[in-house]
Chimera marker file (.cmm) of the C-alpha trace (Angstrom):
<marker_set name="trace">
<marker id="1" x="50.388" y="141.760" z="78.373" r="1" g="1" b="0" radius="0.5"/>
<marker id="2" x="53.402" y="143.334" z="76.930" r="1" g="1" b="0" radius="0.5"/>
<marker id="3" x="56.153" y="144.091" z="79.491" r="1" g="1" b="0" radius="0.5"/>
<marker id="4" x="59.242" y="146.680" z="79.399" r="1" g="1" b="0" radius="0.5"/>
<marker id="5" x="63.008" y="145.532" z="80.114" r="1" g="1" b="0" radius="0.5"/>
<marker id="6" x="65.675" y="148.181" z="80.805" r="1" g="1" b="0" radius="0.5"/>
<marker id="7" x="69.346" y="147.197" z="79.675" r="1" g="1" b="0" radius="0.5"/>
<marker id="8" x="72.735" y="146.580" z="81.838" r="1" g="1" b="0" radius="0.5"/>
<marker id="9" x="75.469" y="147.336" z="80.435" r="1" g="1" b="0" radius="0.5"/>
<marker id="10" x="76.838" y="144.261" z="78.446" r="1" g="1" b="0" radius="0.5"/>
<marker id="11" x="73.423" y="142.556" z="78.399" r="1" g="1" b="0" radius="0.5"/>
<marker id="12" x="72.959" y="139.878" z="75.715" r="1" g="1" b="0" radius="0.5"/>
<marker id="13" x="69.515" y="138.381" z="74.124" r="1" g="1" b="0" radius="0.5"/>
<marker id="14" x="70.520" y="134.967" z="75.969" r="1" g="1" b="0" radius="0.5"/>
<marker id="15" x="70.937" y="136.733" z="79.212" r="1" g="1" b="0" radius="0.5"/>
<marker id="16" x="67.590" y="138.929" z="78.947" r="1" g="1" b="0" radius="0.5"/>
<marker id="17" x="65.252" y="135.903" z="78.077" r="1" g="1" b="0" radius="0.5"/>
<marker id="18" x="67.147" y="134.604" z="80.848" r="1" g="1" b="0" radius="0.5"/>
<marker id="19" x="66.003" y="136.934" z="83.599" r="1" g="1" b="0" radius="0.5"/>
<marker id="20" x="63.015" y="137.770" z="82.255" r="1" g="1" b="0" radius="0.5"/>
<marker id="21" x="61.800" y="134.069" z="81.253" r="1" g="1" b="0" radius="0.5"/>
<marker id="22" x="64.013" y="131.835" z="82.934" r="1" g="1" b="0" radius="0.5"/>
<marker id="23" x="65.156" y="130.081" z="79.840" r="1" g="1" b="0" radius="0.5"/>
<marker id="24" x="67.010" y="131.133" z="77.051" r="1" g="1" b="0" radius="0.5"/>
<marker id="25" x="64.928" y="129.965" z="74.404" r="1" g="1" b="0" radius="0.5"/>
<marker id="26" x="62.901" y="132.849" z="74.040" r="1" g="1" b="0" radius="0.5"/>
<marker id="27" x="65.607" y="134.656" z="72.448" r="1" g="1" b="0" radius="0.5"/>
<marker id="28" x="63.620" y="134.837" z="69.222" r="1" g="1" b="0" radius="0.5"/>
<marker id="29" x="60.430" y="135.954" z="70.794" r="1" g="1" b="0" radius="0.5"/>
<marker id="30" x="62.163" y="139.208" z="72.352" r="1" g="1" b="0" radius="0.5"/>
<marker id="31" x="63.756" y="139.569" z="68.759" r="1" g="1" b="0" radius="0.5"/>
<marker id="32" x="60.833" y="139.446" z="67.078" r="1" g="1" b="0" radius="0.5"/>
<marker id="33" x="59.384" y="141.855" z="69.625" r="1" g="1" b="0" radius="0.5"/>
<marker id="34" x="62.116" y="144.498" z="69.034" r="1" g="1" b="0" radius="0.5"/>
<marker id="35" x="63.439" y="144.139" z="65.298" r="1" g="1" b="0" radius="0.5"/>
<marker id="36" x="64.962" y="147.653" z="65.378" r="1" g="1" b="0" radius="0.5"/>
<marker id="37" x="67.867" y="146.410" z="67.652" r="1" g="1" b="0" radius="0.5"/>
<marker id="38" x="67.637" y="142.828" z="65.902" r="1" g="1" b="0" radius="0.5"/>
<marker id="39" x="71.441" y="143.428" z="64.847" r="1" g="1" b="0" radius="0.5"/>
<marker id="40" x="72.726" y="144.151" z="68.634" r="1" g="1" b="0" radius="0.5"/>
<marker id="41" x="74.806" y="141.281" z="70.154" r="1" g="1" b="0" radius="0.5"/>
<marker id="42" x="75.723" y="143.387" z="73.318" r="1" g="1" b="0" radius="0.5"/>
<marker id="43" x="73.729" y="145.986" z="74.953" r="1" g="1" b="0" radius="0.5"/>
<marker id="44" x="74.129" y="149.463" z="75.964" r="1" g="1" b="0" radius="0.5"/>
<marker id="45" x="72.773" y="150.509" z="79.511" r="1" g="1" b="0" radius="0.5"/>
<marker id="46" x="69.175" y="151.996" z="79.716" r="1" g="1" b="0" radius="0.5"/>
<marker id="47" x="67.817" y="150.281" z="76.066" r="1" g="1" b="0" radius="0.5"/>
<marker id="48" x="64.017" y="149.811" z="76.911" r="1" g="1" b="0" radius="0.5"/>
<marker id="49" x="62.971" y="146.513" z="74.989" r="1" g="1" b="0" radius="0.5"/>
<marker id="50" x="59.609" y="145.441" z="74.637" r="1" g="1" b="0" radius="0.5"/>
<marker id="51" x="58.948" y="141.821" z="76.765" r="1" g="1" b="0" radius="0.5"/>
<marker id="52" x="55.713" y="140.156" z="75.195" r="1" g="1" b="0" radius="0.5"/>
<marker id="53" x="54.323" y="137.457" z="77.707" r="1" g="1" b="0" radius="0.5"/>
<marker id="54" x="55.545" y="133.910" z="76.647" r="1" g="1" b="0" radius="0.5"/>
<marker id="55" x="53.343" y="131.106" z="76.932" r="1" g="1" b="0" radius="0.5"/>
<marker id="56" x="55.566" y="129.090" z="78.957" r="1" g="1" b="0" radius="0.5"/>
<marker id="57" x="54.614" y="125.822" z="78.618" r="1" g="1" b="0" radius="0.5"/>
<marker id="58" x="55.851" y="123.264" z="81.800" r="1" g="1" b="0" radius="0.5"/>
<marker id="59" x="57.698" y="120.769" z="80.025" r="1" g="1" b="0" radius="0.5"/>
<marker id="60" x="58.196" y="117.222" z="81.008" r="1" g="1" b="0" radius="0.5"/>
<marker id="61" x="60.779" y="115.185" z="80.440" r="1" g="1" b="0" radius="0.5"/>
<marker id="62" x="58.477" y="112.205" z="79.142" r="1" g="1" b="0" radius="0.5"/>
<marker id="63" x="57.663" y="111.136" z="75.792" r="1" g="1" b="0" radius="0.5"/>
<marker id="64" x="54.951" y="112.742" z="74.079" r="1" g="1" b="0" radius="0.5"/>
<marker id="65" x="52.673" y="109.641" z="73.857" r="1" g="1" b="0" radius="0.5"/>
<marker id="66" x="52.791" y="109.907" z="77.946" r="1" g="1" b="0" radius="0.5"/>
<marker id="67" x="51.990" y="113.033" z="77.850" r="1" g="1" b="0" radius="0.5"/>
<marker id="68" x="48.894" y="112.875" z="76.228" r="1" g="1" b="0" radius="0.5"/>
<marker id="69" x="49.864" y="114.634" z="72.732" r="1" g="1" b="0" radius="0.5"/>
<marker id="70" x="49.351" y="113.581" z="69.857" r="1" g="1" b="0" radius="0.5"/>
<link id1="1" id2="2" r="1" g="1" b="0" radius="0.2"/>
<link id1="2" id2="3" r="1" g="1" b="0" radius="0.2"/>
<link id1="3" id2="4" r="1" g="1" b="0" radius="0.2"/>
<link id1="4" id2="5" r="1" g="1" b="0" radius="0.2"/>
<link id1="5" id2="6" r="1" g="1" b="0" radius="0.2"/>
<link id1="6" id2="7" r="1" g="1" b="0" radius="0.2"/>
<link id1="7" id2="8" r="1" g="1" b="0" radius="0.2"/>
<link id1="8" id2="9" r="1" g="1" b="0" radius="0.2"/>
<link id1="9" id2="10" r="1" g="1" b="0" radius="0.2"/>
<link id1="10" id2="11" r="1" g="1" b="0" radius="0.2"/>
<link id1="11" id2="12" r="1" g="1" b="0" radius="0.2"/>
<link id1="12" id2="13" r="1" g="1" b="0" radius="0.2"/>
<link id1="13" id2="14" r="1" g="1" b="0" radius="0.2"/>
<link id1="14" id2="15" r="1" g="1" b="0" radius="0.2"/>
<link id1="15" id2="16" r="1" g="1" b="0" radius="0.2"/>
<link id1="16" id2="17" r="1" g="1" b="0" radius="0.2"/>
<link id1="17" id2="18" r="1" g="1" b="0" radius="0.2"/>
<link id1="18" id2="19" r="1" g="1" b="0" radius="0.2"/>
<link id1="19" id2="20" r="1" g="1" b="0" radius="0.2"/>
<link id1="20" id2="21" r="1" g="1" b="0" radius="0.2"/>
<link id1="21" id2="22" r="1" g="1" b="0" radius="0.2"/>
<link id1="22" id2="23" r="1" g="1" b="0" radius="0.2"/>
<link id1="23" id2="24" r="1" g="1" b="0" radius="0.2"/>
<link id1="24" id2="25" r="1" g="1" b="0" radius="0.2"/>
<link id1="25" id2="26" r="1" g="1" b="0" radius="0.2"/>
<link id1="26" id2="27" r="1" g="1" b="0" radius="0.2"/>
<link id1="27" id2="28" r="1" g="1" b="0" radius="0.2"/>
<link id1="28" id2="29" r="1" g="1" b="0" radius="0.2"/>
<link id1="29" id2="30" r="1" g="1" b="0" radius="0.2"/>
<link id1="30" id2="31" r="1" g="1" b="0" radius="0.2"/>
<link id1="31" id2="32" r="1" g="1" b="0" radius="0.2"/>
<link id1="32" id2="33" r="1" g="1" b="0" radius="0.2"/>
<link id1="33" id2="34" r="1" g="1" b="0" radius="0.2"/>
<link id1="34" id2="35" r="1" g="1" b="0" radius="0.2"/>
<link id1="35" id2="36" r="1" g="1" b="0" radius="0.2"/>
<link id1="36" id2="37" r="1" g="1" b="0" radius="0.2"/>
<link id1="37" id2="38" r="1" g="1" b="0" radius="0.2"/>
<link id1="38" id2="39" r="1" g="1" b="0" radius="0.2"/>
<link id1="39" id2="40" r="1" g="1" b="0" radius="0.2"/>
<link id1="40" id2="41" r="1" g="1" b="0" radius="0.2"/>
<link id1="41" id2="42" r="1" g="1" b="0" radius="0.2"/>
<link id1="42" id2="43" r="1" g="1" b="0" radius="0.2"/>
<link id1="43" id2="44" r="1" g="1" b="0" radius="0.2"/>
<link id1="44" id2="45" r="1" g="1" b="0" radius="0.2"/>
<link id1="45" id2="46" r="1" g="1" b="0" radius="0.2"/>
<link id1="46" id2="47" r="1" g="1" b="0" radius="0.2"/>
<link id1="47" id2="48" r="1" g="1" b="0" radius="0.2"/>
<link id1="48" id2="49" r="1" g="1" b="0" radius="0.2"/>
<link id1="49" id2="50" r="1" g="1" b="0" radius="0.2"/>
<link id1="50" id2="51" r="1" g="1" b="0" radius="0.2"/>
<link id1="51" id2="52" r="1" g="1" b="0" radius="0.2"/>
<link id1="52" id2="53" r="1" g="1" b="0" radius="0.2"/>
<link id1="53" id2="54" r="1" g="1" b="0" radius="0.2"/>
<link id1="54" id2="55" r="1" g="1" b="0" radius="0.2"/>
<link id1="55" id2="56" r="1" g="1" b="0" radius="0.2"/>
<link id1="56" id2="57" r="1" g="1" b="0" radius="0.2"/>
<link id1="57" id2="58" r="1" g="1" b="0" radius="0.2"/>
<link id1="58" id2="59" r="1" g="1" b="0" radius="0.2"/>
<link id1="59" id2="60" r="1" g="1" b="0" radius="0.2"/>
<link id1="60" id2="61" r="1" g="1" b="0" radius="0.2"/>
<link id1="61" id2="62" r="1" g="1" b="0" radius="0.2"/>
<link id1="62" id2="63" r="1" g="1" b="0" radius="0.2"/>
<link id1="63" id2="64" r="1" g="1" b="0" radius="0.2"/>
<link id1="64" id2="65" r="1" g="1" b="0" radius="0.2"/>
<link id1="65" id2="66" r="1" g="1" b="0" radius="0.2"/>
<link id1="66" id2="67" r="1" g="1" b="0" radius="0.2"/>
<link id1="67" id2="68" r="1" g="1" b="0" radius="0.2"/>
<link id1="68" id2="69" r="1" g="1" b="0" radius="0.2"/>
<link id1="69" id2="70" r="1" g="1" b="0" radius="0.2"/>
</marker_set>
């Protein structure tokens, strides 16, 4: 399910995954989702980026052998 995001003024990759993802590590995800603007650092108002659905994955803070991963 791929979602649209319409640009503030000033907006940054950070600050999108932010809002949209609640994290900031999906920065390269919404790159990879909109090379054409892959070179922007700050936004313009009313860019419309493409927002592909992240598999967020609920991380815990224990060790992976706790978790059950191998």
């Amino acid at each position: 399910m791929d979602n649209r995001y319409i640009t503030s003024q000033g907006d940054t990759w950070d600050m999108i995954s932010y809002k949209v993802y609640g994290n900031e590590k999906y920065v390269d995800k919404l790159i990879q989702a909109n090379l054409h603007y892959k070179e922007v650092i700050i936004f313009s108002a009313n860019v419309k980026l493409n927002i592909p659905e992240a598999n967020l994955i609920n991380e815990s803070k224990l060790p992976p052998w706790k978790r059950g991963v191998q």
